[in-house]
N, C-alpha and C positions, 0 to 999 in steps of 0.2 A: 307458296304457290306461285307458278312462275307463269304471267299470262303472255300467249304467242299475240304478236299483231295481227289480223285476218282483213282480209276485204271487206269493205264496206266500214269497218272500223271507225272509231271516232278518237281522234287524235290530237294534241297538243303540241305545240315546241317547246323543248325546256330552256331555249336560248334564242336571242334574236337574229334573224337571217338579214339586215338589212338588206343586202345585195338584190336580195330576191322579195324585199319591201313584206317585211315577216316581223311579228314583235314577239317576246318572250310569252309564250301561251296561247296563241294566235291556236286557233281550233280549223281542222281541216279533218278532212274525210280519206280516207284510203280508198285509193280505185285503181291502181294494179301493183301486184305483186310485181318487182323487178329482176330480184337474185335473191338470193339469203341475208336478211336483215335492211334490206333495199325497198324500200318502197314511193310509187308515187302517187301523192297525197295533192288534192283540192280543196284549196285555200279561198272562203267567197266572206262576205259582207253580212251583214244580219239582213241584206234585202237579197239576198242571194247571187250578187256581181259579184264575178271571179278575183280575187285579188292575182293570186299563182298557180299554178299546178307546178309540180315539180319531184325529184326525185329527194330522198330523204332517209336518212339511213338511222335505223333502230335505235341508235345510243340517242338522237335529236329529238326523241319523239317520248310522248306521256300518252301509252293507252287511258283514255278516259271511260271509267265506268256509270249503270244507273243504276243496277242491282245492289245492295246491302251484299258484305261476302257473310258466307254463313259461318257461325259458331264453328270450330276445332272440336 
């Protein structure tokens, strides 16, 4: 099952951006679609202070889920 990234999304980096002060797993939100496989993602703090926002391309990113997938 191949899942698409959508807005509003809850997303991950699979690798560290220092540049853009990002660590490997750093949890950000999706909030706009850019092009195809393009997305720009908000990066904040557990008190909710912005770290980044930035643009971010599909292969960097680990859709994060809450549901259980269901049984085959």
């Amino acid at each position: 099952m191949v899942n698409k990234i959508s807005l509003l999304d809850v997303v991950a980096t699979v690798k560290a951006f220092p540049d853009k002060n990002l660590h490997a797993g750093q949890v950000g939100t999706v909030v706009e679609i850019l092009a195809e496989g393009v997305y720009e993602v908000e990066f904040a703090d557990k008190s909710g202070r912005a770290i980044t926002e930035c643009a971010m391309k599909e292969s960097d990113l680990l859709l994060l889920h809450y549901d259980a997938l269901k049984a085959a």
